[in-house]
C-alpha positions in Angstrom: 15.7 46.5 82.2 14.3 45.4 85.3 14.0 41.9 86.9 10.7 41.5 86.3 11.1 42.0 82.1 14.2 40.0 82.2 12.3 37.2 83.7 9.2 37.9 81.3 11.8 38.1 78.5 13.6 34.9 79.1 10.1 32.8 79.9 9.1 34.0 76.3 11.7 33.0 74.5 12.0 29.6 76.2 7.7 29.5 75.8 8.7 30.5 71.9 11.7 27.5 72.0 8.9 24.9 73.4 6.0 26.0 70.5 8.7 25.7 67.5 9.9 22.6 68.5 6.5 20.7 69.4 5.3 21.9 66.4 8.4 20.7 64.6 7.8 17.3 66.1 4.6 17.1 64.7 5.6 17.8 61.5 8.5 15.2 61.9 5.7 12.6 63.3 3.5 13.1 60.1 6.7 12.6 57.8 6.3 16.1 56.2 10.0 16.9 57.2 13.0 14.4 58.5 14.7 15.5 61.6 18.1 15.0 60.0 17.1 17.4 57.0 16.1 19.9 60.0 18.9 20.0 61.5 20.9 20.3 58.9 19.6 23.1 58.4 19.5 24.4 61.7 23.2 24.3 61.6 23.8 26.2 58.8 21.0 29.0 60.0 23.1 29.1 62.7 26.4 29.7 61.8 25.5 32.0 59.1 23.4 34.1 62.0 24.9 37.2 63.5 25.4 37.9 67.2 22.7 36.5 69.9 20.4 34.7 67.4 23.0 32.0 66.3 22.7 31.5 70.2 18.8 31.0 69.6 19.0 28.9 67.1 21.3 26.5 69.0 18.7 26.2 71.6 16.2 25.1 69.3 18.8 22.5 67.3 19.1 21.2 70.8 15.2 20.9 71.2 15.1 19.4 68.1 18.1 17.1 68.0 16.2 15.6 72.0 13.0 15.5 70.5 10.0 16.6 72.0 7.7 13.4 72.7 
């Protein structure tokens, strides 16, 4: 892989991160989901996911657990 698709790569994953978790706050803001319930779940997703996507799902806990507002 060259430069260039790393760089497209990475920016959509980190665009993908940012959607998730506005939209996540939203849903936290209307009181259809708590965060805490959210990241409980988060953390189990995440240790029960293999290789490179418990990494993934870390950055989004972290998204989550800062908030997005």
């Amino acid at each position: 892989m060259d430069g260039s698709s790393t760089d497209e790569t990475r920016e959509l994953l980190i665009g993908t991160w940012v959607g998730v978790a506005m939209i996540v706050e939203m849903l936290i803001e209307q009181g259809l989901v708590s965060r805490e319930d959210l990241l409980l779940l988060l953390s189990r997703a995440q240790m029960a996911a293999p290789d490179r996507r418990s990494t993934a799902l870390a950055g989004l806990r972290l998204l989550v657990e800062r908030g997005f507002a």
